[in-house]
C-alpha positions as CSV (number, residue, x, y, z in Angstrom):
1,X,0.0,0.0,0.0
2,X,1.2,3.6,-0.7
3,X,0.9,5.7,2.6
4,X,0.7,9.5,1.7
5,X,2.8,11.5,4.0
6,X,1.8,15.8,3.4
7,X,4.8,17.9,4.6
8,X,3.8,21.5,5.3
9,X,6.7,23.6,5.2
10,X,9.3,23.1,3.0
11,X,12.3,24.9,4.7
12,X,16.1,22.7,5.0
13,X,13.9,19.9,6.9
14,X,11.0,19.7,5.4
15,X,13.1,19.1,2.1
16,X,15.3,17.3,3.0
17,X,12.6,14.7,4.5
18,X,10.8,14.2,1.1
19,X,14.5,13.9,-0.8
20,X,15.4,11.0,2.3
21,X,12.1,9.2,1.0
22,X,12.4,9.7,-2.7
23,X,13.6,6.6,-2.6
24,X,10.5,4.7,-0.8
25,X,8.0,5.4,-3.6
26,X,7.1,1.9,-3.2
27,X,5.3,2.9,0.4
28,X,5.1,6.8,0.5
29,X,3.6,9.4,-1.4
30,X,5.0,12.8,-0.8
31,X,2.7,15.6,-1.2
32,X,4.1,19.0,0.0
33,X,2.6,23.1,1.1
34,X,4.3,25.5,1.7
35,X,2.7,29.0,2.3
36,X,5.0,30.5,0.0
37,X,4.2,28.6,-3.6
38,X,7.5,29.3,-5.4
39,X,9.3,27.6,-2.1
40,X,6.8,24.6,-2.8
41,X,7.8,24.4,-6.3
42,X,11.3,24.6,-6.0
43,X,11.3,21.2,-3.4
44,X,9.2,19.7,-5.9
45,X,11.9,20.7,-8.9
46,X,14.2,19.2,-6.5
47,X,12.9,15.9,-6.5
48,X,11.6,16.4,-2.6
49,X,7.6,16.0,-3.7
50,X,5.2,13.7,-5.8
51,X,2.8,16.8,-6.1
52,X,2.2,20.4,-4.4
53,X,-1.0,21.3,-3.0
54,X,-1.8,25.0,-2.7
55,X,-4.7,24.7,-0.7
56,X,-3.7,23.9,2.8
57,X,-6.7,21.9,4.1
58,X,-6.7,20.2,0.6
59,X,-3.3,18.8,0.8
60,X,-3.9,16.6,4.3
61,X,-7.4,15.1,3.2
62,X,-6.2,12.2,2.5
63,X,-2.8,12.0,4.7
64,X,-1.7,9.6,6.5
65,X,0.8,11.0,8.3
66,X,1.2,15.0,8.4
67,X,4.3,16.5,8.9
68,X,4.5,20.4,10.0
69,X,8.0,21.4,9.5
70,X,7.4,25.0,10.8
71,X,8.5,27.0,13.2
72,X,6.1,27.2,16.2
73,X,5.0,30.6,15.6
74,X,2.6,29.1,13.0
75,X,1.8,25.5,14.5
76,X,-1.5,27.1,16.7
77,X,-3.0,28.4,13.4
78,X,-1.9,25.9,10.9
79,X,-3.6,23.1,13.2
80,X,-6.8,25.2,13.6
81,X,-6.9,25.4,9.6
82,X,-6.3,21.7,9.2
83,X,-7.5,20.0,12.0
84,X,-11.6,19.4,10.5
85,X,-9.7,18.0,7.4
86,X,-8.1,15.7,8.6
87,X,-9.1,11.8,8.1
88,X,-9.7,9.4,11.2
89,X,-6.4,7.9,11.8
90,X,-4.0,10.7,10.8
91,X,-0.9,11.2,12.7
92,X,0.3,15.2,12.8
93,X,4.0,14.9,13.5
94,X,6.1,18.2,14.3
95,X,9.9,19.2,14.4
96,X,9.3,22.8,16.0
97,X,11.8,23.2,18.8
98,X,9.1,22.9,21.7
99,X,6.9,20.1,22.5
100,X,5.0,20.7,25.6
101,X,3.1,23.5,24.3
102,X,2.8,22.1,20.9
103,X,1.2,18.7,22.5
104,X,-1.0,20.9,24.2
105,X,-2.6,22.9,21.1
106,X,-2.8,19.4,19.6
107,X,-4.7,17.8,22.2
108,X,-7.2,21.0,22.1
109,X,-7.9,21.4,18.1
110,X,-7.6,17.9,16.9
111,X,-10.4,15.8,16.9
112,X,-11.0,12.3,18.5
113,X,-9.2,9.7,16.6
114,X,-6.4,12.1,15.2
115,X,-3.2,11.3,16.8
116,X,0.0,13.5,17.4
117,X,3.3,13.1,18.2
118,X,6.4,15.3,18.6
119,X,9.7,14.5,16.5
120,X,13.1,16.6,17.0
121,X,15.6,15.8,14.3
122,X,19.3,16.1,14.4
123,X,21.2,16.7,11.1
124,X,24.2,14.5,10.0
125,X,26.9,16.2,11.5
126,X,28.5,16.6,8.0
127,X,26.3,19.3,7.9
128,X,27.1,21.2,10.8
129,X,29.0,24.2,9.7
130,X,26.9,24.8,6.9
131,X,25.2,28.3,7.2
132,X,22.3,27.9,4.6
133,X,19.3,27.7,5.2
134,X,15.7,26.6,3.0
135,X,15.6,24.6,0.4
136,X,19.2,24.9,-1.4
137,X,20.5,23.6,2.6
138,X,18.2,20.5,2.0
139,X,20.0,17.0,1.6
140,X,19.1,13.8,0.7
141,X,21.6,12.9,3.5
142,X,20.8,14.9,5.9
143,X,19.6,13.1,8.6
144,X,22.2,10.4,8.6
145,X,24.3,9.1,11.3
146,X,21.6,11.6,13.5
147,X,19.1,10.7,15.6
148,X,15.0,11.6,16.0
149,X,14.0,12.4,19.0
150,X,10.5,11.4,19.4
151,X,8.3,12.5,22.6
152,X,4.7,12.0,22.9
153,X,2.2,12.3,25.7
154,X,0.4,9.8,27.7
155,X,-2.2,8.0,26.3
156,X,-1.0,8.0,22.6
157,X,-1.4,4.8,20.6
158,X,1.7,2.7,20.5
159,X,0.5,2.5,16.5
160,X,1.7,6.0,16.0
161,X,4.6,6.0,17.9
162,X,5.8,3.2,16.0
163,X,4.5,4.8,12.9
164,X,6.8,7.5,13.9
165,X,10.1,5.2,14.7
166,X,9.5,3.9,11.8
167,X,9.3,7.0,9.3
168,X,12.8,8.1,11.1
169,X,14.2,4.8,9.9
170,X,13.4,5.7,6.7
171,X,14.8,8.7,6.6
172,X,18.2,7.1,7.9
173,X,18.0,8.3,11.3
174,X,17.5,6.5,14.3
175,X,14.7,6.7,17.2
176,X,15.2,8.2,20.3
177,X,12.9,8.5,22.9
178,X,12.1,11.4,24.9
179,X,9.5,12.6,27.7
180,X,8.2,15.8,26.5
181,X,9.8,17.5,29.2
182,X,12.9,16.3,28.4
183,X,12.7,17.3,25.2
184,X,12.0,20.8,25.9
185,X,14.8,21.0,28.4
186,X,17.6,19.6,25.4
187,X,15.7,21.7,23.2
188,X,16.3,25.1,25.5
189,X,20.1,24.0,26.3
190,X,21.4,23.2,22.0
191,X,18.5,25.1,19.9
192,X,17.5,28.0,21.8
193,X,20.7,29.0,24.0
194,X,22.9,29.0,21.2
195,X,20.7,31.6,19.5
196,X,19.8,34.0,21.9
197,X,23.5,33.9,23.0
198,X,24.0,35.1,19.3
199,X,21.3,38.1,19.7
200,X,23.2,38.9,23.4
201,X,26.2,39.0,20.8
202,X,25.3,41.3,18.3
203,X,23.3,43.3,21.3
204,X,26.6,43.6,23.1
205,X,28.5,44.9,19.5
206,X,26.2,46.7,16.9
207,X,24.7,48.9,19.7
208,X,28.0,50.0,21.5
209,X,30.2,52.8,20.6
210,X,33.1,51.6,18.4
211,X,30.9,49.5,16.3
212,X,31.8,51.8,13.0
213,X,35.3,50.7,12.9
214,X,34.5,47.5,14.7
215,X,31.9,46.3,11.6
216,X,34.9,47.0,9.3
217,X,37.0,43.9,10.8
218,X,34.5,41.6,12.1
219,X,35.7,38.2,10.5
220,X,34.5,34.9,10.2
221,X,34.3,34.0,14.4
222,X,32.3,37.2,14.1
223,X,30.0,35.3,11.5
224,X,29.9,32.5,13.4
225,X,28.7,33.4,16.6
226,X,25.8,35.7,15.9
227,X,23.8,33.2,13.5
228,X,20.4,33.1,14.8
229,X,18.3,31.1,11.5
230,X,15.3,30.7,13.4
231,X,14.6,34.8,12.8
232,X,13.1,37.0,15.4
233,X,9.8,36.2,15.7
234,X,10.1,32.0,16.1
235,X,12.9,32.3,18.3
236,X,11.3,34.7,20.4
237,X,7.8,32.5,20.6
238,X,10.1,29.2,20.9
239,X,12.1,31.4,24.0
240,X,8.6,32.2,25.8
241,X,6.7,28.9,25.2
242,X,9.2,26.9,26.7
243,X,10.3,29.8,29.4
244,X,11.3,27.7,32.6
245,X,13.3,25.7,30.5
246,X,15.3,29.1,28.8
247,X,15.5,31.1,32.2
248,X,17.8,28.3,33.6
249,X,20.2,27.7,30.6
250,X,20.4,31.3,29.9
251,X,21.4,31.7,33.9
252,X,23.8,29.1,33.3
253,X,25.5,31.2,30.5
254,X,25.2,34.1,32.5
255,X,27.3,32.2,35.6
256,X,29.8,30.8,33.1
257,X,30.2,34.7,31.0
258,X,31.2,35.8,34.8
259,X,33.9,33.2,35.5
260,X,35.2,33.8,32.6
261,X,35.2,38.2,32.6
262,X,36.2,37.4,36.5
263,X,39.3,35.5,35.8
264,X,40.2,37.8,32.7
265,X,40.0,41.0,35.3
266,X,41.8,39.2,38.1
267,X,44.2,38.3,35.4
268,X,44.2,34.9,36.9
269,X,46.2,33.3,34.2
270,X,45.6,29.4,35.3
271,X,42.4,30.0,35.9
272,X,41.7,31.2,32.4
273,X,43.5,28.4,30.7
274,X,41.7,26.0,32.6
275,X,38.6,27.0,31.5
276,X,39.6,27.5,28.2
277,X,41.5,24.1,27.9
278,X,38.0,22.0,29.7
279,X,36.1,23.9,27.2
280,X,38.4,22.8,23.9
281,X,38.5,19.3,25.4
282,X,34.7,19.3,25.9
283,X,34.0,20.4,22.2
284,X,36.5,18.2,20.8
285,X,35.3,15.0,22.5
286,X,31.7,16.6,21.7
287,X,32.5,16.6,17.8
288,X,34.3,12.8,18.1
289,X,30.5,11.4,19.3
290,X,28.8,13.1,17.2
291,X,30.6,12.3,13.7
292,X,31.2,8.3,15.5
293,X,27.1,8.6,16.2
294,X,27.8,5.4,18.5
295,X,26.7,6.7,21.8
296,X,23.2,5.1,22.0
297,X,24.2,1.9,19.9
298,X,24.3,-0.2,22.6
299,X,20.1,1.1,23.4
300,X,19.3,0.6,19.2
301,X,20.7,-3.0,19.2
302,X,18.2,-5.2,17.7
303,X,15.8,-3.3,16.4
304,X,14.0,-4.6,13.4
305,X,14.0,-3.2,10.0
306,X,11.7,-0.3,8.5
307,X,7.8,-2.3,8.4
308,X,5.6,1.2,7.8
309,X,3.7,-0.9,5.6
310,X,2.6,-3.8,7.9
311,X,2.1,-0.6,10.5
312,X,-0.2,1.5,8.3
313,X,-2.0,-1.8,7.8
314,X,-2.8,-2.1,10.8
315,X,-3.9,1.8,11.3
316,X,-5.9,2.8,8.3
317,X,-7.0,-0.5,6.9
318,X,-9.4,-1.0,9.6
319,X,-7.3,-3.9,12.0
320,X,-6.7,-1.3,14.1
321,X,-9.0,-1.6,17.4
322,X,-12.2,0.0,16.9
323,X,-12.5,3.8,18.2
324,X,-12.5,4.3,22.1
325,X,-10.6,0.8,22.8
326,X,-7.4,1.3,24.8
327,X,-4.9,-0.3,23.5
């Protein structure tokens, strides 16, 4: 059977998840939306999509699976417009960069039998340094030796979770299970920090006397640090929807800026290179587990094979206990 899996939002991940299952027409059709057409048609002219669909409630009539690849400044009202059309027995996945409030919106505005769970994807660390963004920073690749981070609520049917698991195999990534407040605490400490660290950046530059001269020399660890690709308005609603979370890392980063400006004014040479030299060591050995991608093999031993079909079977062909029946 062909599953249809609708992707709305056709940014690097969106992309780069229809180009990872280009090569599983066999089980997946890959219809795509994206509120801006001419970013819809390029995916498609990159091989990402089977078809567009302009209209948004059109394109997840008949979805199996929906995947919003958006940021989560447009989750609330993309589910409101979709939610009415969407079949008994869809799963509405996500891969915005906070989950409890996402799960939340989900359990309001979908109806009974509609199912949702939250996915976090981490890129192949190839692909780490790369500054683009959209669909030229799509890859068929992109998602190998990385793992997906899947988190769901209580109460969700162990059909879609394993629906999920078994989409990320697909894509060439591997499970990895999360509570959702986990998630949103991993997600505050590597995808929010890191960006508001480069706004407090730029903040603590552009707006300071010296700047004219300064923006004359500012180099590539310039570049580097003050890369914020989430944009103003979905890092600021990602930083206030998962608050608790961002107050604590960002009062971590405030306690490790003032051992450092301490031991620079106190001049306090050893102190300073042992910071220096624990953080160098930390990113190196960092960087060695990412690119080896071994650290949970020991937890993925075993598992069987990609077997969406015999799941979706079960889920929309009516085996699947009847509506109401815990499972």
């Amino acid at each position: 059977m062909t599953v249809q899996v609708t992707i709305i939002g056709l940014g690097q991940i969106g992309t780069s998840i229809g180009l990872a299952l280009a090569e599983h027409t066999d089980l997946v059709r890959r219809i795509g939306h994206d509120k801006d057409h001419s970013v819809a048609r390029a995916a498609e002219r990159l091989g990402a999509l089977d078809e567009v669909k302009i209209n948004l409630p059109d394109s997840v009539r008949e979805a199996d699976i929906v995947l919003l690849s958006l940021p989560v400044s447009e989750i609330r009202e993309t589910l409101e417009v979709i939610a009415q059309d969407l079949k008994e027995g869809a799963v509405v996945m996500d891969t915005a960069p906070v989950k409890g409030t996402v799960t939340q919106w989900a359990k309001e505005l979908l109806p009974p039998e509609r199912f949702y769970v939250s996915l976090v994807p981490v890129i192949n660390p190839e692909y780490l340094h790369e500054a683009e963004i959209g669909v030229p920073a799509a890859r068929t690749d992109l998602f190998d030796k990385g793992l997906m981070m899947i988190a769901t609520s209580p109460g969700t049917p162990g059909e879609a979770v394993k629906l999920a698991a078994d989409l990320t195999r697909l894509v060439g990534a591997t499970p990895f299970y999360a509570d959702l407040a986990e998630a949103d605490g991993l997600m505050a400490a590597t995808h929010i920090l890191p960006q508001l660290a480069a706004v407090a950046l730029l903040t603590a530059t552009v707006e300071q006397p010296g700047w004219r001269e300064a923006r004359k020399v500012a180099g590539r660890h310039y570049a580097a640090g003050t890369i914020f690709p989430d944009g103003p308005q979905a890092l600021r609603e990602a930083a206030l929807h998962n608050k608790d979370n961002v107050v604590r890392v960002l009062d971590n980063l405030i306690a490790a800026l003032q051992g450092l400006r301490n031991s620079i004014a106190q001049e306090d040479r050893e102190g300073l290179s042992q910071r220096l030299e624990r953080a160098a060591e930390d990113r190196e050995t960092w960087m060695l587990q990412r690119f080896a991608a071994d650290w949970v093999g020991e937890e993925m031993k075993g598992e069987e094979p990609p077997n969406l079909g015999e799941v979706l079977k079960s889920m929309f062909l009516g085996v699947r206990k009847k509506t109401g029946e815990k499972k």
